[in-house]
C-alpha positions, 0 to 999 in steps of 0.5 A: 159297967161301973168304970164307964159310970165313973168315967161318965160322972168324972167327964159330967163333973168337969163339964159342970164344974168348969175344970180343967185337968192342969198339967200336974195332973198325967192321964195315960192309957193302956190296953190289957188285952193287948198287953195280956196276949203279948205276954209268953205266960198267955200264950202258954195258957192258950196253948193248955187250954186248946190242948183241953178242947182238944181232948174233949172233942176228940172224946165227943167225936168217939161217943157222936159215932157211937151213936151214929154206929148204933142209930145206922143200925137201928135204922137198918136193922128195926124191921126185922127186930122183936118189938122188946129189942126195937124198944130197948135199942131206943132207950139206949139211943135216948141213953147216948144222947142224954150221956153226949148233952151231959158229956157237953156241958161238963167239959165246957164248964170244965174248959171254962173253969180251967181258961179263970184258972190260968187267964186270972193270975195273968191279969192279976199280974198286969194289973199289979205292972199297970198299978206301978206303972201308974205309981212310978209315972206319976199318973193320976189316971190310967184308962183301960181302952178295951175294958172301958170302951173309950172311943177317943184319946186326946194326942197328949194322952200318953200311952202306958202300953209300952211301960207295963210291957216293960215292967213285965218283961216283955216286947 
């Protein structure tokens, strides 16, 4: 939000002002998410944080048949029961389902802290490439185009993409 803010007060000052970007001044794009999912350090992120997921539901899919198992037979079986047994087969479906929702939440806050864990020292890395790119090009600007949301880039814009998968390494 607040690059777009800065983007739109430097377009409204250019206008306003008259000026013009002389040809001094180099402006170049890029776009992380491209340059992020090029790189092998991501992929093999993904690759942990699927195996995560994977885990999880594998979990979750023991305790849902669980809970299937013990509802089919109370649904078989509760006419036949004393009304304590019916009661106490209820609260430990109540019980299952309270565990299932809890067992949900903790593993999605678990899957989400896990993706910060390894997606951020990624980014901080293609932040700190696009910084010296920016440095070693002489670039006054460097628009990120998905981060940014910009809908138009002049044909003279130069795109970085290439020299920061460059200074990372990678193709």
């Amino acid at each position: 939000m607040k690059k777009r803010i800065f983007i739109t007060l430097f377009v409204l000052t250019s206008i306003i002002f008259g000026s013009t970007i002389d040809a001094q001044n180099r402006i170049a794009f890029v776009n992380t998410l491209e340059i992020i999912n090029s790189l092998p350090d991501k992929i093999s992120a993904t690759e942990k944080l699927n195996t995560l997921n994977e885990n999880y539901k594998e979990e979750l899919q023991i305790m849902q048949n669980e809970y299937n198992k013990k509802y089919s037979d109370f649904i078989t079986y509760q006419e036949n029961l004393a009304e304590s047994i019916k009661l106490r087969r209820m609260q430990e479906l109540t019980d299952l389902e309270t565990r299932i929702r809890h067992f949900t939440k903790l593993a999605q806050q678990d899957i989400e802290e896990h993706e910060l864990l390894l997606l951020e020292p990624i980014k901080e890395k293609v932040n700190n490439a696009i910084r010296a790119v920016g440095i070693e090009q002489n670039f006054t600007v460097i628009y990120d185009l998905d981060d940014a949301g910009i809908v138009f880039v002049s044909p003279s814009a130069i795109d970085a993409n290439p020299l920061v998968k460059a200074k990372l390494g990678v193709r």
